[in-house]
DOFIZA-433434 format. One record per residue: chain; x, y, z of N, C-alpha, C in turn; residue in three letters; residue number from 1. Coordinates in steps of 0.05 Angstrom, whole numbers. Layout:
N
<guti: A, nX: X, nY: Y, nZ: Z, caX: X, caY: Y, caZ: Z, cX: X, cY: Y, cZ: Z, fike: Ala, drenro: NUM>
...
//
This chain:
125
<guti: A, nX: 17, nY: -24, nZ: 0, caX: 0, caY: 0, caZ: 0, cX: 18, cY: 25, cZ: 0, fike: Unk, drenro: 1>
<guti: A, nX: 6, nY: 43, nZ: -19, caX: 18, caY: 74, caZ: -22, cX: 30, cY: 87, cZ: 4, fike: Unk, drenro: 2>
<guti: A, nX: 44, nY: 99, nZ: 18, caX: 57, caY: 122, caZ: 44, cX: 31, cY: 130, cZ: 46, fike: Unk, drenro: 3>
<guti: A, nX: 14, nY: 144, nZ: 26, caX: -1, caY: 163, caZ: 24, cX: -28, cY: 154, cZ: 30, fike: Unk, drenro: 4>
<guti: A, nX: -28, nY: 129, nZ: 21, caX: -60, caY: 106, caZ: 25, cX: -59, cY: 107, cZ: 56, fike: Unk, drenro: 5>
<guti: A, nX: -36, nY: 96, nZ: 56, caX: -33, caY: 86, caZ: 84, cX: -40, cY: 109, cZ: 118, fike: Unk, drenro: 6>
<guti: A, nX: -23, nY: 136, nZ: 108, caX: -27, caY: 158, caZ: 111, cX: -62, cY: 167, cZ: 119, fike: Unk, drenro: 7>
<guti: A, nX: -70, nY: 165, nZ: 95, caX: -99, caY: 175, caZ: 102, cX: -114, cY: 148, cZ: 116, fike: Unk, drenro: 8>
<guti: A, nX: -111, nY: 127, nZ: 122, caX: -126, caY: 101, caZ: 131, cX: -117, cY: 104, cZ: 158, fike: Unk, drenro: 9>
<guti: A, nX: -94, nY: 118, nZ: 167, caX: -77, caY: 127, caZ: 201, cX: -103, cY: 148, cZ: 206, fike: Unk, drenro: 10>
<guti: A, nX: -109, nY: 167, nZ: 187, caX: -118, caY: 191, caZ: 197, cX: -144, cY: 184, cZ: 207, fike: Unk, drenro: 11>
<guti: A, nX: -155, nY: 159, nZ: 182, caX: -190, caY: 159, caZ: 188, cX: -185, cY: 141, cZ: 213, fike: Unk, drenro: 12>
<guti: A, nX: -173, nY: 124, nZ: 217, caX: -174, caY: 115, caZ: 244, cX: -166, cY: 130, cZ: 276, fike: Unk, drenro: 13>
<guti: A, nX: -155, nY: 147, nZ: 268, caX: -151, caY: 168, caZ: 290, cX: -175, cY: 181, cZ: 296, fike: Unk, drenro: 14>
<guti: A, nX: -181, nY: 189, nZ: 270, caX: -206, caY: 209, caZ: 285, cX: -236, cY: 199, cZ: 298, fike: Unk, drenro: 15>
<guti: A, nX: -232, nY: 162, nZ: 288, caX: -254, caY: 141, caZ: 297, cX: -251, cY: 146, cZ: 331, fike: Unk, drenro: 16>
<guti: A, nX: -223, nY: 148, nZ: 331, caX: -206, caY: 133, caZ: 361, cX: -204, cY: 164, cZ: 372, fike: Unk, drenro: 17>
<guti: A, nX: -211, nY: 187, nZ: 368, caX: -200, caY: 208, caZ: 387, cX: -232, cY: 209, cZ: 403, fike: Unk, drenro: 18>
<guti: A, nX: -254, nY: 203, nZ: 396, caX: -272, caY: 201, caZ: 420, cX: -280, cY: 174, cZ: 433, fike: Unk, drenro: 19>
<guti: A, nX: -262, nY: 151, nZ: 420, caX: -268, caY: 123, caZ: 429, cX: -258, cY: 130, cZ: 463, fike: Unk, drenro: 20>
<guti: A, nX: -227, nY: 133, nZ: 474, caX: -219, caY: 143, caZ: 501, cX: -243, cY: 157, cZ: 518, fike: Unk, drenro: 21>
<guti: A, nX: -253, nY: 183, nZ: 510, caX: -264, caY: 193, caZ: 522, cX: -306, cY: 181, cZ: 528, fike: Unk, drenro: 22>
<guti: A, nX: -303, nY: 166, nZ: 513, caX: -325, caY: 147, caZ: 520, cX: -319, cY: 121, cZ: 536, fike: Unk, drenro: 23>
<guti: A, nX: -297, nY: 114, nZ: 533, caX: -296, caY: 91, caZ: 545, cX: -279, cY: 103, cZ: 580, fike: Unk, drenro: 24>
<guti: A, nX: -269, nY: 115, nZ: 576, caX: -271, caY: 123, caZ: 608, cX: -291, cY: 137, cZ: 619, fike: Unk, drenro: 25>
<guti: A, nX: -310, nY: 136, nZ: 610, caX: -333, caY: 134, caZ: 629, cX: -344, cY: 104, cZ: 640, fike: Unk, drenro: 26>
<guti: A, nX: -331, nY: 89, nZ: 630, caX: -346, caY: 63, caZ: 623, cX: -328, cY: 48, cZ: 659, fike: Unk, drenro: 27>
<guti: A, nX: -345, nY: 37, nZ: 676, caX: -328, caY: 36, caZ: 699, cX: -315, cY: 2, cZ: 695, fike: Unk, drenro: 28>
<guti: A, nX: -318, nY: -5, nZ: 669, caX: -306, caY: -26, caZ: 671, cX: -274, cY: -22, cZ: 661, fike: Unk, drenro: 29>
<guti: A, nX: -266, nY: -1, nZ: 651, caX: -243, caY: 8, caZ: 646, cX: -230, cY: 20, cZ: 670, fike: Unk, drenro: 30>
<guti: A, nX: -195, nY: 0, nZ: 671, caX: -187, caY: 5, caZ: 684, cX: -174, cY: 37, cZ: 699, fike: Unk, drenro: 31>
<guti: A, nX: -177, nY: 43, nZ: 720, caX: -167, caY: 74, caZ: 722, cX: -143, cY: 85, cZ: 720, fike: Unk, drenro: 32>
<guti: A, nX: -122, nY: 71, nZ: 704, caX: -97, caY: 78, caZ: 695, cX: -108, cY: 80, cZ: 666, fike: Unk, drenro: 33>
<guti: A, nX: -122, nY: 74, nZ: 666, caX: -127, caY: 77, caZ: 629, cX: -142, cY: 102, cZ: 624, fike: Unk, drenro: 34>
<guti: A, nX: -173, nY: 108, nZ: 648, caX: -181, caY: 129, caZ: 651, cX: -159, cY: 155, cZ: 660, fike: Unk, drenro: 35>
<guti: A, nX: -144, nY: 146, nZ: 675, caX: -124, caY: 170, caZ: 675, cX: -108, cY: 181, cZ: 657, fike: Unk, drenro: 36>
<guti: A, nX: -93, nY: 159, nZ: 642, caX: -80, caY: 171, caZ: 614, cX: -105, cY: 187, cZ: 590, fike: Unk, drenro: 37>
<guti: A, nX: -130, nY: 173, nZ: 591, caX: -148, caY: 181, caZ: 567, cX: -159, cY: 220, cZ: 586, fike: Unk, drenro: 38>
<guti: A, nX: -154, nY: 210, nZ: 608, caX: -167, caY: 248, caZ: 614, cX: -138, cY: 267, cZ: 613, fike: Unk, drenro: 39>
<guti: A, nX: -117, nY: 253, nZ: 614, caX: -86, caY: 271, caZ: 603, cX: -82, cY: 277, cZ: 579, fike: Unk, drenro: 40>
<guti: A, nX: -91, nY: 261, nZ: 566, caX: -88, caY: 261, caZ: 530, cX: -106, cY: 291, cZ: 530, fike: Unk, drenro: 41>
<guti: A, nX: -134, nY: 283, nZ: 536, caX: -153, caY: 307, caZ: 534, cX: -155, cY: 329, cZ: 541, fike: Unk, drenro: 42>
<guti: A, nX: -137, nY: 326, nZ: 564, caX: -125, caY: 358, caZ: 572, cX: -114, cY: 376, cZ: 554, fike: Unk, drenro: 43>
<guti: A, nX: -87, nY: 352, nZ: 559, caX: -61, caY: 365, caZ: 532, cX: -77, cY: 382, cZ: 506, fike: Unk, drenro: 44>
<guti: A, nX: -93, nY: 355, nZ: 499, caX: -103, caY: 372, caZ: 464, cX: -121, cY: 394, cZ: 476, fike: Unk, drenro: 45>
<guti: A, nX: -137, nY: 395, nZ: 500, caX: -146, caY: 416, caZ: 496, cX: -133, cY: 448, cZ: 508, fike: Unk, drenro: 46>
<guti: A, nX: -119, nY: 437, nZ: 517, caX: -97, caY: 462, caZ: 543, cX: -89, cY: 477, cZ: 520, fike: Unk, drenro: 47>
<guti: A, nX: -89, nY: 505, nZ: 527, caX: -70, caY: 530, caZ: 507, cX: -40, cY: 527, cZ: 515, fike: Unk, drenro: 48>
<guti: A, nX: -35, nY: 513, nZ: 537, caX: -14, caY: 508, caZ: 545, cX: 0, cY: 478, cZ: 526, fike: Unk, drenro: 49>
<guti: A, nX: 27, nY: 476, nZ: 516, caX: 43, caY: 464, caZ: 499, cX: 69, cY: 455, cZ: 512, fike: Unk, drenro: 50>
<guti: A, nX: 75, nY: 432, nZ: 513, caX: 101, caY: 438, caZ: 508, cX: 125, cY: 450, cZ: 507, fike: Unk, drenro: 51>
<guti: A, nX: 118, nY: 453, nZ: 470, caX: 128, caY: 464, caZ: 454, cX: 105, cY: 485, cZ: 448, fike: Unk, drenro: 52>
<guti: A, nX: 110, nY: 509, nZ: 448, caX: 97, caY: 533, caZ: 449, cX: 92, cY: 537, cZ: 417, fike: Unk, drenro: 53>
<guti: A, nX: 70, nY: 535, nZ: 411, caX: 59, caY: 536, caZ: 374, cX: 72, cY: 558, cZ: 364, fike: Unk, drenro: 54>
<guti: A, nX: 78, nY: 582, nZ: 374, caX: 90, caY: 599, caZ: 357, cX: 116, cY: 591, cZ: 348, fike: Unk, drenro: 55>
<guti: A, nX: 132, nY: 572, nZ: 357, caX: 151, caY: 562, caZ: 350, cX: 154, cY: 541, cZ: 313, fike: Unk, drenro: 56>
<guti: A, nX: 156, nY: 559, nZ: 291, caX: 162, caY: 542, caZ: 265, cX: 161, cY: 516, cZ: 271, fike: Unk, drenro: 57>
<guti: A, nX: 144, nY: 511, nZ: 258, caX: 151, caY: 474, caZ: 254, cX: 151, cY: 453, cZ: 285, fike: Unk, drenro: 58>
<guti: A, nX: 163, nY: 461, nZ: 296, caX: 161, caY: 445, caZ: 327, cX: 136, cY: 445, cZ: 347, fike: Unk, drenro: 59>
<guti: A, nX: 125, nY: 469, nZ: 343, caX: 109, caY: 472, caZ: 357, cX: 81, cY: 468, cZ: 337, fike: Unk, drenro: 60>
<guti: A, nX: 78, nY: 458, nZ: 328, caX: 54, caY: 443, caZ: 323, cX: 66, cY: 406, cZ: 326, fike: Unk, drenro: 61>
<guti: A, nX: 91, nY: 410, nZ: 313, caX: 97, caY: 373, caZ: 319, cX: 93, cY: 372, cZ: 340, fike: Unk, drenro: 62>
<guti: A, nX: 93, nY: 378, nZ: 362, caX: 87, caY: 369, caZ: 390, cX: 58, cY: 352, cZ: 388, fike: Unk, drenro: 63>
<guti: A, nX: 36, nY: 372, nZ: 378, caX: 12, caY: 367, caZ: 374, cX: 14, cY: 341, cZ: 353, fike: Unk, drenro: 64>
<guti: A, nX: 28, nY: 331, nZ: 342, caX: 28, caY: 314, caZ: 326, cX: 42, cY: 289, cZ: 321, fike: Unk, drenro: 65>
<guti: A, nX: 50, nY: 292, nZ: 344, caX: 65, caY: 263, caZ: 367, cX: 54, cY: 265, cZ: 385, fike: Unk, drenro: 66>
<guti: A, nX: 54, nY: 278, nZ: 404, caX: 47, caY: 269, caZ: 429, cX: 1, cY: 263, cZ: 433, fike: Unk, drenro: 67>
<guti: A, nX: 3, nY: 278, nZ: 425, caX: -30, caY: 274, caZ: 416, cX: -37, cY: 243, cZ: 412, fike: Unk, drenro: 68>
<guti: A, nX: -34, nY: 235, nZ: 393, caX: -37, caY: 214, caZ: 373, cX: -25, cY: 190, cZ: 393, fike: Unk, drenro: 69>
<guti: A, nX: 0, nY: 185, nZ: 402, caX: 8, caY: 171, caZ: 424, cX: -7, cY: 170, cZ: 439, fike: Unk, drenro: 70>
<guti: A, nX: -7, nY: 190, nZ: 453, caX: -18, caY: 184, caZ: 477, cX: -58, cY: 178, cZ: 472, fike: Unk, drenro: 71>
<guti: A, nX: -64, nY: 171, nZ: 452, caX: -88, caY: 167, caZ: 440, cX: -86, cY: 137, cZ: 436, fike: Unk, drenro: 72>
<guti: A, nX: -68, nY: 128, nZ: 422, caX: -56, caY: 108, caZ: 418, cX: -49, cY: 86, cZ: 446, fike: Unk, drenro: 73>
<guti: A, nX: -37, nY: 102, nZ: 467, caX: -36, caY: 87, caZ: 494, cX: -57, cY: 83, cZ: 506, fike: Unk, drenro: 74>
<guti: A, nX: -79, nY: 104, nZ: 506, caX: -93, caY: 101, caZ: 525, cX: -130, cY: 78, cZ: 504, fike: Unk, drenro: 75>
<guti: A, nX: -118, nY: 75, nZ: 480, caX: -135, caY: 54, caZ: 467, cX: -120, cY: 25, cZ: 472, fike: Unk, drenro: 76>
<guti: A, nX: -92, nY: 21, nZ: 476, caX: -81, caY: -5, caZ: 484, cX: -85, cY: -10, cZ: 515, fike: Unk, drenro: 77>
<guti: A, nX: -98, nY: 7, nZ: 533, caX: -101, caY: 4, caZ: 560, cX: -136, cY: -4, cZ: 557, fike: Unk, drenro: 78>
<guti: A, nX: -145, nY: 4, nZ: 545, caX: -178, caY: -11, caZ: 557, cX: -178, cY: -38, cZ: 538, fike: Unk, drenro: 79>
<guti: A, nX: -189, nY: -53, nZ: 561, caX: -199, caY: -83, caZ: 560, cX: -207, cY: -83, cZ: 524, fike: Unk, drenro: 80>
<guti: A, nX: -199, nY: -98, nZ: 509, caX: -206, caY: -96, caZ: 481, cX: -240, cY: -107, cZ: 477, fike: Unk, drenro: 81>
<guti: A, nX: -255, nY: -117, nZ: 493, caX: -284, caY: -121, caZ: 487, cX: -299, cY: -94, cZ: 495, fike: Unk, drenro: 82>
<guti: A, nX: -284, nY: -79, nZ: 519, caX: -301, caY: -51, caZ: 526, cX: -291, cY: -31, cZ: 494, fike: Unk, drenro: 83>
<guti: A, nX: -276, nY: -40, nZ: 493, caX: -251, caY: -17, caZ: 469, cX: -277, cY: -28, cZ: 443, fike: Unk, drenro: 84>
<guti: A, nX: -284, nY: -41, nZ: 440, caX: -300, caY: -48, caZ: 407, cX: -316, cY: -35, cZ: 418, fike: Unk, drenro: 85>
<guti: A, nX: -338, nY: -38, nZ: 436, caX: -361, caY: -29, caZ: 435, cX: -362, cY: -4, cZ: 442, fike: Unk, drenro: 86>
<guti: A, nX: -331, nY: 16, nZ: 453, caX: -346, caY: 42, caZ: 445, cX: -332, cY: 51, cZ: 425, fike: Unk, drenro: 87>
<guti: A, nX: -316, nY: 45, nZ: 404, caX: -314, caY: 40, caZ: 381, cX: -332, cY: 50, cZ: 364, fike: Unk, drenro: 88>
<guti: A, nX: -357, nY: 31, nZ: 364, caX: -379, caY: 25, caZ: 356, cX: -392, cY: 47, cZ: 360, fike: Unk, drenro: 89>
<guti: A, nX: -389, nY: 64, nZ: 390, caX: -417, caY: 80, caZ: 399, cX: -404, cY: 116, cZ: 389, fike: Unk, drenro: 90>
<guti: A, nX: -369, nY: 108, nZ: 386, caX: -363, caY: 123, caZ: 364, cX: -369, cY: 139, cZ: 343, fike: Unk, drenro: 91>
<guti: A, nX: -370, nY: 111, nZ: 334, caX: -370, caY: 107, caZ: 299, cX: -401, cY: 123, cZ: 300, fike: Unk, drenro: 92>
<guti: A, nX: -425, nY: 114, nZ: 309, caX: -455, caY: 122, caZ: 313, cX: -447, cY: 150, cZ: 318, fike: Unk, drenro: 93>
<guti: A, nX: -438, nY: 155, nZ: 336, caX: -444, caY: 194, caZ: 343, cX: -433, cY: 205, cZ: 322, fike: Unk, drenro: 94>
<guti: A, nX: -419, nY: 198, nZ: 312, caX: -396, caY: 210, caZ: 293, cX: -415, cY: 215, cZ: 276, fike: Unk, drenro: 95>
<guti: A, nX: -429, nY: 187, nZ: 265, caX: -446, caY: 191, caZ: 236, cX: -473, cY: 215, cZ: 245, fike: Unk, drenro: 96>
<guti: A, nX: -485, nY: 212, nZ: 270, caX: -510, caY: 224, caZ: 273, cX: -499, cY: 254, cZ: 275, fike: Unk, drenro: 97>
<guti: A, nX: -477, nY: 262, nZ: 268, caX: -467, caY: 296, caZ: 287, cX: -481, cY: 311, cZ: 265, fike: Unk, drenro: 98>
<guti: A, nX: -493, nY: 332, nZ: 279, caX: -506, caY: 347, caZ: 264, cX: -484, cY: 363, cZ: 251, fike: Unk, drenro: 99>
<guti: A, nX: -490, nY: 375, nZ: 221, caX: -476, caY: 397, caZ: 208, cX: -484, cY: 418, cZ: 200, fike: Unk, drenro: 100>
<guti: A, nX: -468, nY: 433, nZ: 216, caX: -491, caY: 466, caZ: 205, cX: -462, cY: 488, cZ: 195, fike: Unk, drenro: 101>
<guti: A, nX: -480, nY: 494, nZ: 157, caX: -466, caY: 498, caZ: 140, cX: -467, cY: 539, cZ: 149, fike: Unk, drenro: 102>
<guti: A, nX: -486, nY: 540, nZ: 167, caX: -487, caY: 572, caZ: 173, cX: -470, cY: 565, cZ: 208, fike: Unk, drenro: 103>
<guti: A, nX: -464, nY: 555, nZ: 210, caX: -442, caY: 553, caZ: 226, cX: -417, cY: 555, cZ: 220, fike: Unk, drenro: 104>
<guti: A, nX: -410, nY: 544, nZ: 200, caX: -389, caY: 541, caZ: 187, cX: -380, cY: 564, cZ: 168, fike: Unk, drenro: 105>
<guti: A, nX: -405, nY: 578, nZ: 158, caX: -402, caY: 601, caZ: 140, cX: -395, cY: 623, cZ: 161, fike: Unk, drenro: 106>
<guti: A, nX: -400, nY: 624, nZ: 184, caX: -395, caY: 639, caZ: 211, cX: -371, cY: 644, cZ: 217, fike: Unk, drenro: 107>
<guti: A, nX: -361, nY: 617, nZ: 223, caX: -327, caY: 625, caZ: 228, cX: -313, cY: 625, cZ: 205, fike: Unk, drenro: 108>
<guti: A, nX: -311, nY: 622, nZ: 175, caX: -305, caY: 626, caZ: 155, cX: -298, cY: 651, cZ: 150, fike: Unk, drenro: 109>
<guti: A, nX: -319, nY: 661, nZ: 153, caX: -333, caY: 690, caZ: 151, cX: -313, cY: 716, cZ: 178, fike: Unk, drenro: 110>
<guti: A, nX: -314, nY: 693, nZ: 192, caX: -291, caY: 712, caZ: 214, cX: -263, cY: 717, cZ: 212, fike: Unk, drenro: 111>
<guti: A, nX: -252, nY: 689, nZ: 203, caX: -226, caY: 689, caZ: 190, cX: -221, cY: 708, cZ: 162, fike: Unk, drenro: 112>
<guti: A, nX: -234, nY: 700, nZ: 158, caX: -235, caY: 729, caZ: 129, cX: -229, cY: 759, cZ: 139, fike: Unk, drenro: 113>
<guti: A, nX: -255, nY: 760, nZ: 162, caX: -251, caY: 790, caZ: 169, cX: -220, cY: 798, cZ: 185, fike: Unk, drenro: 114>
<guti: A, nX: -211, nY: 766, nZ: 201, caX: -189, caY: 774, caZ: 209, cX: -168, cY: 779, cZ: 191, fike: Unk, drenro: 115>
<guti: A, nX: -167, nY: 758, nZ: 177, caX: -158, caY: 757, caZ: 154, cX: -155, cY: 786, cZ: 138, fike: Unk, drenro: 116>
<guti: A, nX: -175, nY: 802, nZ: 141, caX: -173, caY: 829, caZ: 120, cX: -161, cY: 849, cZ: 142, fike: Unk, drenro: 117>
<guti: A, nX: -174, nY: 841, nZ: 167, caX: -167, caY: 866, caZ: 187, cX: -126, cY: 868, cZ: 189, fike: Unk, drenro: 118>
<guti: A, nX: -118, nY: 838, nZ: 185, caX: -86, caY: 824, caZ: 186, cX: -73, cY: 849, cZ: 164, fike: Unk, drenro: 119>
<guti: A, nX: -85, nY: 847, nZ: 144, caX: -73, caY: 860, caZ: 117, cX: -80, cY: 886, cZ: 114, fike: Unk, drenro: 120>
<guti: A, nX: -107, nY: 897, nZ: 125, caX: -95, caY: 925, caZ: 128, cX: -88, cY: 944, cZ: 144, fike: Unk, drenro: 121>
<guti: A, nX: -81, nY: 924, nZ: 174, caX: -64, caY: 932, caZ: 197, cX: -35, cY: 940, cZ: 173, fike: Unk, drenro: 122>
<guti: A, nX: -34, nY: 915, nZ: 157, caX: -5, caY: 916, caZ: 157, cX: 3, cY: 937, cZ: 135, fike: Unk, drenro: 123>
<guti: A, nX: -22, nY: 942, nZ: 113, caX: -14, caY: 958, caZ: 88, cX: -15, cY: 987, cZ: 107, fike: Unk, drenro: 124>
<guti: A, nX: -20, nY: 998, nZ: 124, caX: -17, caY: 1026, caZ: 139, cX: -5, cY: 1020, cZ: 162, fike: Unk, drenro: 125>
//
């Protein structure tokens, strides 16, 4: 298989597996070393706090792109693999039912633009 096949088949399974953790540690049949690593992972990705501080070129997003994914990765080899399928499964379901709202989307689009314009003519004066 292609780097690149392969590549995007890592990604779709990541993003199956970045709410599988946080469902299954609710689940009290998962062990609480496993619940502890899956509420650290969720910190990390959500903390403004890094590491590696994002304004930093190149490093500071790799942080976000190792350590993330690992530790996503550990804390899916720590739950019991019969609890791990079935929220897998309850996953995969939320995932498909998520609502999409295209005037939501036109919203923050719409904001970045304006930052986006406000960026450029801070900078042309």
């Amino acid at each position: 298989m292609p780097l690149f096949e392969r590549m995007r088949q890592w990604a779709r399974t990541l993003k199956r597996d970045v709410l599988t953790p946080y469902l299954a540690a609710r689940d009290p049949r998962v062990p609480w070393y496993a619940k502890a690593v899956a509420a650290c992972v969720a910190v990390y990705a959500l903390s403004p706090i890094d590491l590696i501080p994002d304004f930093i070129p190149i490093l500071g997003y790799l942080d976000d792109l190792v350590i993330v994914p690992l530790g996503i990765w550990l804390a899916i080899r720590l739950i019991p693999p019969f609890v791990l399928e079935e929220h897998r499964q309850a996953a995969v379901a939320r995932h498909q039912q998520r609502p999409k709202s295209w005037v939501g989307a036109a919203i923050i689009l719409g904001l970045w633009g304006l930052a986006g314009g406000a960026m450029v003519w801070w900078l042309m004066h």
